[in-house]
Structures are given as C-alpha cells and as structure tokens.
MARVO-31553 format. One line per 10 residues: number of its first residue (from 0); their letters; for each residue y, x, z of C-alpha. Coordinates in steps of 0.2 Angstrom, whole numbers, plus 2048, in hexadecimal, padded with zeros to 3 digits. Layout:
BEGIN
NUM) a) Y X Z; ... $
This chain:
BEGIN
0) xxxxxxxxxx) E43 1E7 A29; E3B 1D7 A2A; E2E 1D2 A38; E1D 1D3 A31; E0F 1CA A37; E03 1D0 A39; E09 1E3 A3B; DFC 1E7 A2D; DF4 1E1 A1D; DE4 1DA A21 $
10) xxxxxxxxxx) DD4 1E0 A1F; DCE 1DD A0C; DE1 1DA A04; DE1 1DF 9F5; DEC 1EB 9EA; DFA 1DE 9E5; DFC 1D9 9F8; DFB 1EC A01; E09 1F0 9F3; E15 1E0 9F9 $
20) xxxxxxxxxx) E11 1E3 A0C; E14 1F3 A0A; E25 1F0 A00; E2B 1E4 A0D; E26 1F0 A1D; E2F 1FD A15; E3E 1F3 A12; E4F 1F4 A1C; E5A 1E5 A1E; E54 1D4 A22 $
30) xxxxxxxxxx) E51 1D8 A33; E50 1C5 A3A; E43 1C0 A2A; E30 1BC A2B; E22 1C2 A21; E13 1BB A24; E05 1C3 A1B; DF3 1B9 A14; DF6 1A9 A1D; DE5 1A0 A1C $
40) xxxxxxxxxx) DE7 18D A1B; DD9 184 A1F; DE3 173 A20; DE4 174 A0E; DEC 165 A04; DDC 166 9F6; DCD 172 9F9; DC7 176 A0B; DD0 186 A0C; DDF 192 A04 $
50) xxxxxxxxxx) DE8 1A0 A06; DFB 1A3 A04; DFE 1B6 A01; E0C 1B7 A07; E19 1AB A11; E2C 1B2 A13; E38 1A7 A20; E4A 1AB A1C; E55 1A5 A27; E65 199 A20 $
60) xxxxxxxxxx) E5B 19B A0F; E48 194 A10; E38 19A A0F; E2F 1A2 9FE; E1D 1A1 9FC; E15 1B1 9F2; E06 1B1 9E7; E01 1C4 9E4; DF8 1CA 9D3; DF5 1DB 9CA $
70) xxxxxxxxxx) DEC 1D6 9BC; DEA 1E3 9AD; DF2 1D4 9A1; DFA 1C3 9A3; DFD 1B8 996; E02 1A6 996; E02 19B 986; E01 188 984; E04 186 997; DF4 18F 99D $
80) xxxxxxxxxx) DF4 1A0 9A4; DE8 1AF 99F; DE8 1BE 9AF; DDE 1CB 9AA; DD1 1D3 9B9; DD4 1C6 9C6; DC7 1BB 9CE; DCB 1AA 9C5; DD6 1B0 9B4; DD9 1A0 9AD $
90) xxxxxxxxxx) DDF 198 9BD; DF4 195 9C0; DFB 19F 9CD; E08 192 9CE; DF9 186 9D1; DF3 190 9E0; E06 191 9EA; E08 17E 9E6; DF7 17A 9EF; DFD 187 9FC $
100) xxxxxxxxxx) E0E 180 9FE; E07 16E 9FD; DFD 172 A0E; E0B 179 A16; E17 16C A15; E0B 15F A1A; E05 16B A29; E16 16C A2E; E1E 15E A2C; E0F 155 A36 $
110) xxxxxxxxxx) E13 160 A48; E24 15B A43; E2A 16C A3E; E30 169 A2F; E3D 15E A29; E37 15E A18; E49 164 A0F; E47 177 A13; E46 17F A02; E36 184 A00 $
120) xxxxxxxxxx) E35 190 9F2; E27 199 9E6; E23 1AB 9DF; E15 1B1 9D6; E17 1C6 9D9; E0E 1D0 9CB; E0C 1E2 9D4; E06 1E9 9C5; E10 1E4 9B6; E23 1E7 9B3 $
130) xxxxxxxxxx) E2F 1D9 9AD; E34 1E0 99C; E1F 1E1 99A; E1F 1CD 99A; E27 1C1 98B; E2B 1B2 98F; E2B 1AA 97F; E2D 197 989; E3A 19B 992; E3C 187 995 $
140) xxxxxxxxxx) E2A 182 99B; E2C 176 9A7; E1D 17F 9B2; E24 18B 9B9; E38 194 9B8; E39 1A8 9B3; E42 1AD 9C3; E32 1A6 9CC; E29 1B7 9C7; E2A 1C7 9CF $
150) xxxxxxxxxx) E25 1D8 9C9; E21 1EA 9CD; E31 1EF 9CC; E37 1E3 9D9; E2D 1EC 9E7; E3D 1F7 9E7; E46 1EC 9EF; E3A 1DB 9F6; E49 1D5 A01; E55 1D3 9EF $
160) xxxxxxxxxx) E44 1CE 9E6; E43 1BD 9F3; E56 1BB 9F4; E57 1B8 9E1; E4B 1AA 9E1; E53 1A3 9F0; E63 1A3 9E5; E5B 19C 9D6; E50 18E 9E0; E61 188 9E8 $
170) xxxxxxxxxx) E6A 18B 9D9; E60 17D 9CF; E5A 173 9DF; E6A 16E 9E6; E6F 168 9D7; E60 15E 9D5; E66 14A 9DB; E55 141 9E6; E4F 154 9EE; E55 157 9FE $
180) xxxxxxxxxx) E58 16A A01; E62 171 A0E; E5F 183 A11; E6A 183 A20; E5B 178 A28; E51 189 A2B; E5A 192 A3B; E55 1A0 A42; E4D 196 A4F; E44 18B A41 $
190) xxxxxxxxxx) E3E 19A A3A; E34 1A0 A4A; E2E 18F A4C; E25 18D A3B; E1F 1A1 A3E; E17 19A A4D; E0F 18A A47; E08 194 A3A; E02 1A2 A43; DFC 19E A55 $
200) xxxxxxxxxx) DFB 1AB A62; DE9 1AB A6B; DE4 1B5 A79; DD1 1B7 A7A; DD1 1C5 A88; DD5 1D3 A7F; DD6 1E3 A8A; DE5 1EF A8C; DD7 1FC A84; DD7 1F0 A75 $
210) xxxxxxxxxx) DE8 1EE A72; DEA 1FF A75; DDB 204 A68; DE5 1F7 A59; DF6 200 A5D; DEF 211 A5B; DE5 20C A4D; DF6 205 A43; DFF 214 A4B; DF3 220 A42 $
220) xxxxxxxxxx) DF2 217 A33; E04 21A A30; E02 22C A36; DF6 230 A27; E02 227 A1B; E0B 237 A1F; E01 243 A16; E06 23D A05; E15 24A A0A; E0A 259 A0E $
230) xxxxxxxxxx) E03 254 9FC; E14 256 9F4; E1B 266 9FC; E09 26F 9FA; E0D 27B 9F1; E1F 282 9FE; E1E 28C A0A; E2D 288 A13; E31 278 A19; E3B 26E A24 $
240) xxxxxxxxxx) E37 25D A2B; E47 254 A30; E47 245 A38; E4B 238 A46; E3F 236 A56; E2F 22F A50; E2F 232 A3D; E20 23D A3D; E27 24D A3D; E1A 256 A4B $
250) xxxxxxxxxx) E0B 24C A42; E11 254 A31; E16 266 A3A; E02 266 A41; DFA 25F A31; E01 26E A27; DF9 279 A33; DEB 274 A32; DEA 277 A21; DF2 287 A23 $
260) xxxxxxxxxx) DE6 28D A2F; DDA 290 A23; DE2 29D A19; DED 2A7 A27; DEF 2AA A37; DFB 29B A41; E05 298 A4C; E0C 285 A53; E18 286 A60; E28 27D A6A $
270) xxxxxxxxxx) E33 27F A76; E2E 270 A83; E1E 276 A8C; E17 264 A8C; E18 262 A78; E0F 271 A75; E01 26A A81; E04 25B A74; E02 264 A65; DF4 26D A6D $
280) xxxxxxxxxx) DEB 25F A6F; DF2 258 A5B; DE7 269 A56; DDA 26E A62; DE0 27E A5E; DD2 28B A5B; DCD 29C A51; DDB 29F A47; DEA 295 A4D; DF5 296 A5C $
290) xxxxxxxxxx) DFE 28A A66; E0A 28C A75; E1C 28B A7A; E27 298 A73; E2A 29B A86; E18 2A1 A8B; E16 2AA A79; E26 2B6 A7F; E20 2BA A8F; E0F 2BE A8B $
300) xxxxxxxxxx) E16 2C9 A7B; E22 2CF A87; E13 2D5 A94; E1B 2C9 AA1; E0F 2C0 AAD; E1E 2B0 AB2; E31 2AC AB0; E3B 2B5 ABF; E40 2A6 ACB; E52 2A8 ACB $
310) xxxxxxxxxx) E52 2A7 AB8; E60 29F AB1; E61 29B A9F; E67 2AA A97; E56 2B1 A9D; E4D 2A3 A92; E5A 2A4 A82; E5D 2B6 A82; E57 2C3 A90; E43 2BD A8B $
320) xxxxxxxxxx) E45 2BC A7A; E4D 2CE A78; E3E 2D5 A83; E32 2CC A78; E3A 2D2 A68; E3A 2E5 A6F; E26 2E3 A73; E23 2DC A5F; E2D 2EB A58; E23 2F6 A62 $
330) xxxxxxxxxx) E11 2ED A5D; E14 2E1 A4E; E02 2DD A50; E08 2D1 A62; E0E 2C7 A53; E08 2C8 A42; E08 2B5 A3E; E05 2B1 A2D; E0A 29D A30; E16 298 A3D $
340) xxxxxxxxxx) E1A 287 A41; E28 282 A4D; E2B 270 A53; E3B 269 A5C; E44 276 A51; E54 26E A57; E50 275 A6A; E51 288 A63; E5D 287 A53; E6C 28D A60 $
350) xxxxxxxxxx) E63 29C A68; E66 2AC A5E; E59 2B8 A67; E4B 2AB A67; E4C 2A9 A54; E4C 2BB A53; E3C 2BA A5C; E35 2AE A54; E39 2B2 A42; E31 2C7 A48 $
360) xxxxxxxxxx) E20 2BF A4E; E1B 2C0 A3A; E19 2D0 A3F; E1A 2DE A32; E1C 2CF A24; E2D 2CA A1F; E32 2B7 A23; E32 2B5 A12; E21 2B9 A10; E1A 2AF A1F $
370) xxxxxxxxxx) E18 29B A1D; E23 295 A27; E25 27F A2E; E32 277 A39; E34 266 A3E; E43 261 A47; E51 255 A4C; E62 257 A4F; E66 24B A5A; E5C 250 A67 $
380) xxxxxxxxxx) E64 25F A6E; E64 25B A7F; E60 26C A85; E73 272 A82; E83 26C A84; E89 262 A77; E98 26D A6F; E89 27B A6E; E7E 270 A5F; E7A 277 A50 $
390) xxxxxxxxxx) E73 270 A40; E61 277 A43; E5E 275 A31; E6C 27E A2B; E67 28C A38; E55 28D A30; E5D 28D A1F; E6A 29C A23; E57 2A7 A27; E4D 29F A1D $
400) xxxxxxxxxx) E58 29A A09; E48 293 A00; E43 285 A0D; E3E 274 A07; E47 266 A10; E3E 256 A16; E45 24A A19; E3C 23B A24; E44 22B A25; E38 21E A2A $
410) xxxxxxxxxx) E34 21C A3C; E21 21C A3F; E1F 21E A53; E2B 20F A59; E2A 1FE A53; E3A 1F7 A4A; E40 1E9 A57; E40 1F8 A65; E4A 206 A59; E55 1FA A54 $
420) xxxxxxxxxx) E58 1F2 A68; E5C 205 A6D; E67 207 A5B; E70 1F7 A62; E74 1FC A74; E7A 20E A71; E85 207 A62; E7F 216 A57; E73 216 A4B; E63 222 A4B $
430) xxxxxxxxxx) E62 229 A3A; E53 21C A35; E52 214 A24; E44 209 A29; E35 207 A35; E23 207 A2F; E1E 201 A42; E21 1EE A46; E1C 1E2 A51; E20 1D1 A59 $
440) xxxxxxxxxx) E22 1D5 A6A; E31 1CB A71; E3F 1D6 A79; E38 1E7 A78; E48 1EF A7F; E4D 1E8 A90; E5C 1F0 A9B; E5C 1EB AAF; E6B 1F0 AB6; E6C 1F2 ACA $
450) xxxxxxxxxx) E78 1F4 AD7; E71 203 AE2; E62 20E AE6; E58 201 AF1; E5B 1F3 ADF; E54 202 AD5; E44 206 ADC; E41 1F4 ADC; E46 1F1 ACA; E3A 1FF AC5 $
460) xxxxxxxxxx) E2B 1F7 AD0; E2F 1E7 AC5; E31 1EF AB4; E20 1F9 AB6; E17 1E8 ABD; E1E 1E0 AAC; E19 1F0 AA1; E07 1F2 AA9; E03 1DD AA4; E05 1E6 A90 $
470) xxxxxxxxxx) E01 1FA A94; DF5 204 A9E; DFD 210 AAA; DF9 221 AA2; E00 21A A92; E12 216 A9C; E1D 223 A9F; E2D 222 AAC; E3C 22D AA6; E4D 236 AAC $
480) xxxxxxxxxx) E5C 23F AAB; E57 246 ABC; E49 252 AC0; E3E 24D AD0; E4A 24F ADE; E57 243 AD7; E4D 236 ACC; E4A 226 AD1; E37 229 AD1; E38 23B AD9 $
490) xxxxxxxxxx) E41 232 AE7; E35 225 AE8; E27 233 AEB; E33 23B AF9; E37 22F B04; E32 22F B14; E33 21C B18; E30 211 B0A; E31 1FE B05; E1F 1F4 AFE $
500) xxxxxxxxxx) E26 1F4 AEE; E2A 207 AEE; E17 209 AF9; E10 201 AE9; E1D 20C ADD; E15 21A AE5; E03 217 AE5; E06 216 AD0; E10 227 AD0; E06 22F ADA $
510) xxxxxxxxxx) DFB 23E AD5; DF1 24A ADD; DFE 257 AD9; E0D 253 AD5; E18 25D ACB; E28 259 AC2; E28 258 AB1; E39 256 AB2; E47 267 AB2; E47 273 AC0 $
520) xxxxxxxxxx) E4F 26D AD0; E5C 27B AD7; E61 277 AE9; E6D 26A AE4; E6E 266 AD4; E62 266 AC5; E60 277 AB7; E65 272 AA7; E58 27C A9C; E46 277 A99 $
530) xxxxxxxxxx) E3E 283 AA4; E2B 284 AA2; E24 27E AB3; E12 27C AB4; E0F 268 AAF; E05 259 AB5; DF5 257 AAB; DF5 244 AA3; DF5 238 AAE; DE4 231 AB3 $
540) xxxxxxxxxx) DE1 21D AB2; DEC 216 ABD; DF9 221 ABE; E0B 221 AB6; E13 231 AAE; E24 233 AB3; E32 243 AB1; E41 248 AA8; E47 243 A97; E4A 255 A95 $
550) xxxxxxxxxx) E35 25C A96; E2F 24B A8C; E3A 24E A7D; E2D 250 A6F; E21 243 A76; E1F 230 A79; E17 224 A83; E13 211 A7B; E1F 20C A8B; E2C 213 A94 $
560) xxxxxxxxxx) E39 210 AA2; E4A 21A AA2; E51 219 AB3; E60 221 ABC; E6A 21A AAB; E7B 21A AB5; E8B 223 ABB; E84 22F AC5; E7A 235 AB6; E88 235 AA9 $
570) xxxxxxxxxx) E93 240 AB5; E82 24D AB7; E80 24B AA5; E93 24F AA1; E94 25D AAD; E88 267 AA4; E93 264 A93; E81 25B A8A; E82 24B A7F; E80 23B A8A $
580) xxxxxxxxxx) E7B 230 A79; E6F 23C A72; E66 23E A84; E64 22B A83; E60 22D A72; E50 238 A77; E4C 22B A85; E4C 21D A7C; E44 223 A6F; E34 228 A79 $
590) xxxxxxxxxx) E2D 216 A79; E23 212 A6D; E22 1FD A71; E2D 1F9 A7F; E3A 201 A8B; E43 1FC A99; E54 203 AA0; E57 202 AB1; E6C 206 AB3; E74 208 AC0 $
C-alpha cells in the first residue's frame, strides 16, 4: 500500500477526502508511492494560502494532484461549473488544482528540487457521484479533459484510478512539441526528496509518553473500525474469526462478549496464561463473565489445587482434560456456560479431550444451543510439531456445522513497512491483503548478525540503546526460542561475571522477581508445551519484558527484539518436529513498529 502521510486524515477533513484516504490506506500494490494528504500551501502563487487535498508521488510516472468534492449535483455549462452543497459552488475545481499546482512548481523548483519536466498531473475526485451520473455534453472543451475526473466508483481501485490519468496525461503530453515532460525524471529518490520539501519533519520535544498516546490513539481508532463486523454477524451465534497476527481477531473475540455478557452467562478463555491476563485486562471481567486459561479452568473443575511437577504434555492435552470432563458429567452446573469464547483456537483445534472439555462446559445445554466464538490463526501452531497441524477451522466446523466464517484480512496492529520487511526476509507471505497501520519510520525491520555469545549480548545492549531513543522500556519486549536458562537474556541474568554492557543489560532486565515467561526449563533442555508457570506482572518503568516466543504468542509489544535467531536454535527447533518459519512468523509478528533480529 502506498505511504500515507500523515498516518491519518486530519482533523476536520471532510467526507470526500476520509472516503479517498481511506481508499488509498486500504489499497494493496504501490508499495513505494506517496500520498500526501491536505497539504497547506501557504507559499501560494495568488492568494495568501491554499490547500492541495491530496498529492500522489509515483515513481517513474509523476505526481497527481487531487481535488476532493461530494456535492449533491454538479453541472457544468457554458464553461462554468455549478457544485451543489460545497462552500463556494460556482467556483472551478480545476481553478483551485491550477493555483495549488502553480505554488508547487515554483516552491520547488526555487530549492532546486524540481526540474520543471516531471509530469505533473490533475484530478478532480467526486466521492459522491458515479461516472454514468455525469453527461458530458462538451466532450472537447478546452478547460479541462474527461479522464481528468474521478468518481465514486473509482474508490474501488484508487491505485488504477491515478494510473489511468498518468496514462492519459503522458499519452497527450509527449506528444505535445515545446512541453518538456519526462516521467522517468521522478526516481524513487526524487520522490522522497519532494515528500520531504513538502513535508518537513520537526522535533518540538515531544515525550516518548506522547508519541506513545498518538500510536495508541490511531491504534484504537482502527480497532473500533472493527465493530462494523460485530454489526453484520449480529444476529449468529457461531462465528469464527480467521485471520493473520494482528488483524483484530482478540479485539473482535472480547467485543462480542461484552455484548453477550448481558444476556448469558460467559466465558472468554485461551490456552497461553499471559493472553488470558490480556483479555482480562481487554474486559475487566466482572458479574457474569469469566475469563481464565483453559488450563486453570480444568483443574479447578477438576478439584485440583496445581499441575503435578513431572507433568509432561499428555497431562495437559489429555490426562487433565479427561479428569475435568468426569467432574462436569458428574456436576453440569461446574459449567453451564451459556456463551463461551475461545481465542488462539489454533493452540487447541489438535487436542481431542480438551475440546471435549470445552464443548461439555455448556453444561446440560447442547453446543448447539450455547453461543459459541473463536478467533484463531493457523499459522501459529507453535505449540506442536509441525506434521501434527490441523485446520482449526475445519475442526470447529466438524462440531460445530452452522458456524459463520470471518474472514480478516487487513493488518491493524503492525504497520505495513514492518509486515511487509518480515514478508521479505522469510520469503513467505503472511496471508494480509493490506495494512490499515502505516507509518514513516525508516528501516522498521533490522537483522544483526553476530559471531558468538560475547558479540550477542553486545548486540542486544545496542539494539535496546537504539529502541529506547523511540520506545519506553515497559512497552519493548525481548523474545526467544529458548526459555530462561538458554536465552541470550536468561543468561545474561545468570552470569556470574559480566561485561559493562551486559552490567547495564542487566540493570534493564532486572525485576524484583524474575520469573520466565518463557517454557519450562527441564535439566537440560527446554519443555515444548506452554506450561502455565506463575508470570512476571508488567514490567514497571524502566524495565524490559523479555521470554519465550512460545508464552507471548497472542500478544505484542510496540517493539521487540528476537535473539538466539541461529543454528543452535533451528536444530532445537527441528528436534522437537515444530515449524521453524511459523515460529518466526509469531516472533516477528509481535512488533507492532520495529524489531530487530539478532542471528547468530
């Protein structure tokens, strides 16, 4: 999708321009254009000020400038034009893009930016009106060509909509003797230059905090989007959210149970103890819905104070749940949910006996008649070998015939350049069909490779120095294939003799009592099942979260760092039969703005 700045429509745009921001944020393709979005020109060739709605930088074609309307009516007769409902309805449109491109080829071409034959190009955009609603009856008036309108319709498809009047400009410009235009003038390069003459950067001492407030203000702006969804499956009662890491799925899942809370009794729960503290927090569950890991619901249905020590998986997948079960067909009432809501479905599609727990905690009430939600993402079954992966939709489906598919497409939670940095360095693509998040940080995705143990830790010193300029701690999160005793940062914490930048890694890690959120340690070699250790509360100010990929599957972080990216890690990985692409899948996919891999 093109880069948008800014990341938002501003504050006041009207109707037509949310519709054409919207069309090109939602857009695939085009990934190396620039939209910039109500571009005030105080330099303005002939009044004091102007504003260009929109300016799109193509590179190798040109640049179109957009005039946005959404009147009722537009007629045009005898060369003047009649907009009905707009602030001035008998002014030209085209008048208002020539002032606007006047000013910006004189702006430019006095830094010496512009060479004056980049095709500049113009596009009057009525939102509101559809082409065959508009009659032409001059088709050769020498004001203005046809193919320099745009229409509701061509919000389908924006990137098409600009590349036809690129076409049609250089079609009748080139042939054109005495006007220089030469589109190959605007390289990449001269794109980024004229997007940064016309947009300055300022710092003015904004805080971490206040960047921190802005990203979580777009971040749940696009969140709420979401609901539209909730509005069109309102009257199902069975429904699957499907999607890729970051598409909303969770904020969907706890959305709908809020709304079901009111009419029956409900459940939300999870696999991974640390998401259900998450979706604890989404809810601030009370009276009349539950949340807790499916793990702490067995044993205390099952009248089980703790896991044994020695448990191995099989007490998790089969020996618990079968307890659990025997309890509920005993009491019904342990149960007798009348909404249950899972999220990571993917983590339990492949357990047998745990979705005969969960499907019996309706109680006496048939599945049928309980409502019932998943969300859930295929790719990231991480918590079983990889020849053991199951469709966890088609799994719900087999139990469940009437259940509604939805299917999310859009990432909300990472910004584009990132998703599509981590898309690029795995080869693979994610599943996305377009990003809602953007943003113009430079190099969001940054691999570090090192040599040996002593490199590492000073790599990760210097790649949480870099990430703490842009983040507080608490919002940067450091990740692993390894639980404590083998990760780079476990072993940070352990050693007994330590370098200054590993004393300063460790005054960052530190907390008053550490706990991995990684998996179990056995005596030599790391547990592959997400056991449900007691957690480390969110880290205070000052503090940096770090664990397994494994127990922060679910969650995110604005920042993260993958370390211990390397052979060693790979052979672990292998050795247990899991999937070493969708393991990085889930770590990358973590970050919300930047991440950084250290490999060895």
């Amino acid at each position: 999708m093109p880069r948008m700045i800014p990341q938002r429509p501003r504050p006041g745009a009207n109707v037509s321009e949310k519709r054409i921001f919207d069309a090109f944020a939602g857009a695939t393709g085009a990934d190396d254009w620039i939209v910039l979005h109500s571009l005030e020109i105080h330099r303005h060739a002939s009044q004091f000020q102007g504003e260009a709605d929109f300016i799109v930088l193509v590179p190798g074609r040109g640049i179109v400038v957009i005039e946005a309307k959404s009147p009722e009516y537009v007629e045009y007769k005898d060369g003047q034009w009649r907009l009905d409902r707009v602030p001035n309805p008998g002014k030209s449109p085209f008048e208002q893009l020539d002032g606007s491109i006047r000013s910006l080829r004189g702006y430019l071409k006095h830094r010496d930016i512009l060479n004056g034959s980049e095709p500049i190009a113009r596009l009057v955009w009525f939102t509101s009106l559809d082409r065959f609603q508009f009659k032409n009856a001059t088709p050769g008036d020498m004001q203005f060509f046809e193919w320099e309108l745009a229409w509701h319709g061509d919000l389908q498809h924006p990137i098409k909509a600009i590349e036809q009047v690129l076409d049609a400009h250089d079609a009748w410009y080139s042939a054109v003797d005495g006007v220089e235009h030469a589109p190959e003038l605007t390289t990449a390069e001269h794109v980024e230059e004229i997007a940064g003459a016309l947009v300055g950067d300022f710092a003015g001492g904004r805080s971490l905090a206040d960047r921190k407030l802005e990203r979580l203000d777009d971040e749940n702006r696009l969140l709420k989007e979401q609901r539209v969804v909730l509005e069109m499956i309102e009257r199902n009662d069975h429904v699957y959210f499907d999607g890729p890491a970051g598409t909303g799925k969770s904020y969907l899942l706890a959305q709908l149970a809020k709304r079901w809370k009111s009419e029956a009794r409900t459940l939300v729960t999870c696999w991974n103890v640390l998401m259900a503290d998450e979706l604890r927090d989404m809810l601030r569950a009370g009276r009349d819905i539950d949340v807790d890991d499916l793990n702490t619901i067995m044993l205390r249905i099952a009248g089980i104070q703790k896991n044994p020590a020695d448990a191995e998986r099989d007490w998790y997948t089969t020996e618990l749940p079968q307890l659990a079960l025997a309890a509920l067909q005993k009491d019904p009432t342990l149960g007798a949910y009348e909404a249950i809501c899972v999220d990571e479905f993917q983590d339990i599609a492949g357990f047998p006996a745990v979705l005969d727990l969960l499907f019996a905690l309706a109680g006496t009430r048939a599945a049928a008649g309980t409502r019932l939600a998943f969300a859930g993402d295929a790719r990231q079954q991480i918590l079983r070998p990889a020849d053991a992966h199951v469709d966890p939709y088609a799994v719900a489906r087999e139990r469940v015939p009437d259940l509604v598919h939805i299917a999310l497409r859009r990432g909300l939670r990472q910004v584009s350049a990132l998703a599509e940095s981590a898309e690029a360095l795995l080869s693979r693509r994610f599943g996305y069909r377009g990003h809602r998040a953007t943003s113009t940080i430079s190099a969001p995705l940054a691999v570090k490779p090192v040599a040996d143990a002593a490199e590492a830790s000073g790599a990760l010193a210097a790649a949480l120095r870099g990430l703490l300029e842009h983040h507080q701690a608490h919002d940067i999160v450091i990740l692993s294939p390894f639980g404590a005793r083998r990760s780079l940062a476990g072993k940070v914490l352990a050693a007994e003799h330590f370098t200054k930048e590993e004393r300063w890694l460790r005054d960052r890690l530190k907390v008053d009592a550490p706990v991995d959120m990684g998996r179990v340690d056995a005596a030599t070699t790391d547990v592959v099942v997400d056991v449900p250790t007691p957690t480390t509360p969110k880290a205070p100010p000052g503090r940096v979260r770090w664990g397994s990929i494994f127990k922060y599957k679910g969650l995110d972080a604005e920042a993260v760092i993958l370390t211990d990216i390397g052979d060693e890690a790979l052979a672990f990985v292998g050795s247990e039969g899991l999937a070493w692409f969708d393991l990085l899948y889930v770590g990358l996919t973590r970050a919300r703005y930047r991440c950084v891999v250290i490999a060895n």
